[in-house]
N, C-alpha and C positions, 0 to 999 in steps of 0.2 A: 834564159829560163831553162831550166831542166824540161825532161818530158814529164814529170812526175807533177809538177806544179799545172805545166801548160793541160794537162790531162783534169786537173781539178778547174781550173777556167774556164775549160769546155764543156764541163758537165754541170756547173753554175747556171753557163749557157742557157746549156739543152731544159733545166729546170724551169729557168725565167722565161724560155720559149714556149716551153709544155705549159705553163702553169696561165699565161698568156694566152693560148688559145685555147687551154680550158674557161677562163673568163670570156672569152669570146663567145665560144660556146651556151654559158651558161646564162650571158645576157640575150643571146639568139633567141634561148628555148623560151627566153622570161616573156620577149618582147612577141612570140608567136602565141603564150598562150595568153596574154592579156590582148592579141587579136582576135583572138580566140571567144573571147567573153565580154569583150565591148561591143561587137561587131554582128548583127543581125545573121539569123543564118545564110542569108538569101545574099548578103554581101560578104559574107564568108571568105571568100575564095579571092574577093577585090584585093588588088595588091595597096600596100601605104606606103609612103615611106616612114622611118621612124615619128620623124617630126609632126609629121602628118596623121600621129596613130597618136601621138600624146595630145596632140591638140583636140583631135577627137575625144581622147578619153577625158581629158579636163570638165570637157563640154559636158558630157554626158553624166560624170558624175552631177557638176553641179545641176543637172536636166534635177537627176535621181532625189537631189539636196531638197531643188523645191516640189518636189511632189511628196517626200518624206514632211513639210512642213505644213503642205496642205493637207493633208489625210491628216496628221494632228489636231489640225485646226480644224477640220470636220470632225474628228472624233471629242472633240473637246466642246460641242455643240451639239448630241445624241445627250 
């Protein structure tokens, strides 16, 4: 390999590297702020692990699911 070649191979690299830890990044900040907004103020601060923050958030949507079903169902009887 020339240096000219070897110099574009490393800079493919350095792309696939940067761009990789910008995804890293950008799943980081995803996964803090739906911490963020699942998560009671007052548990706030409690550490999850990922897995542990999805299963939560499952939960809690479908909590949101059935009480969006019951307010209907009261309002559909006013």
């Amino acid at each position: 390999m020339d240096n000219g070649s070897s110099s574009v191979i490393l800079a493919g690299r350095e792309r696939r590297r940067d761009a990789e830890r910008e995804r890293r990044m950008r799943t980081k900040n995803l996964f803090f702020l739906l911490h963020s907004l699942i998560m009671p103020p007052n548990d706030s601060k409690k550490r999850m692990s990922i897995n542990d923050l999805i299963d939560h958030t499952t939960k809690y949507i479908k909590q949101q699911e059935e009480k969006v079903e019951g307010m209907k169902k009261m309002k559909e009887k006013l």
